[in-house]
C-alpha positions in Angstrom: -3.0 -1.5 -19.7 -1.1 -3.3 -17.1 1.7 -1.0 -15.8 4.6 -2.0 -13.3 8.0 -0.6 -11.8 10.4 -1.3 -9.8 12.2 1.7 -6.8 15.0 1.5 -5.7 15.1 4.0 -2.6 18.6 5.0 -1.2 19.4 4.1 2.1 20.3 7.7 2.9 16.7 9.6 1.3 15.0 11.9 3.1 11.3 11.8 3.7 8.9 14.5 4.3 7.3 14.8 8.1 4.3 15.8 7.1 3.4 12.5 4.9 0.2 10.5 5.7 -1.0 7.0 5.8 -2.7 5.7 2.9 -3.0 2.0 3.6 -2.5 -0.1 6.8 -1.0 1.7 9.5 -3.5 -0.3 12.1 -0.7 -2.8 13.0 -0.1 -6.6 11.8 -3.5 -8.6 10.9 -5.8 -9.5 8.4 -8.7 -6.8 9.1 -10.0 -4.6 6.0 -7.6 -2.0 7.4 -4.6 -3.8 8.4 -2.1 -5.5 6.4 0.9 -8.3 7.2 4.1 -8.0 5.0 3.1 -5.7 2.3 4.7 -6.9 -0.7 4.1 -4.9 -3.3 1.7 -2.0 -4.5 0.7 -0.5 -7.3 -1.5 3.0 -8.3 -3.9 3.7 -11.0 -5.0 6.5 -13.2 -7.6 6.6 -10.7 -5.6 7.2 -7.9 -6.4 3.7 -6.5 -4.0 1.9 -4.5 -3.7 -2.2 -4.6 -1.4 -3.6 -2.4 0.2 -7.6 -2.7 -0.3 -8.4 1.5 1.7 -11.5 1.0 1.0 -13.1 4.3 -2.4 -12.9 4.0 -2.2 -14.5 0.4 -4.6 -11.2 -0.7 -4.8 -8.2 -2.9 -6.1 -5.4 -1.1 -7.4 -2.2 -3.1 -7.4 0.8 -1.1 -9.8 3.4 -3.0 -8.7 7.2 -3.0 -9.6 8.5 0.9 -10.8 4.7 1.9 -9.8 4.3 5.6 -10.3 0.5 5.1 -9.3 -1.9 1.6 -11.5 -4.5 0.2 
């Protein structure tokens, strides 16, 4: 089944320091492990991530511990 949602994050939320970087974080461009205006994203039950990249017209899908998409 197809799931979506919608988040609304306050302005003032606090984040924790210790996050990581599950997708992108490479800068702007259209490698496997770069993205340019992320969009959207979405996780499955499997812990996969897929991510609208709206300038580069593509759906990436960032597998659990990838360090690139596909």
């Amino acid at each position: 089944p197809l799931r979506a949602s919608f988040v609304d994050i306050h302005p003032n939320a606090k984040w924790a320091q210790n996050g990581i970087t599950v997708a992108g974080g490479n800068g702007l461009g259209s490698e496997t492990n770069q993205l340019n205006r992320p969009f959207g994203l979405y996780v499955d039950d499997d812990q996969t991530i897929y991510v609208a990249d709206c300038y580069n017209h593509r759906i990436v899908e960032w597998k659990s511990g990838a360090t690139n998409g596909k």
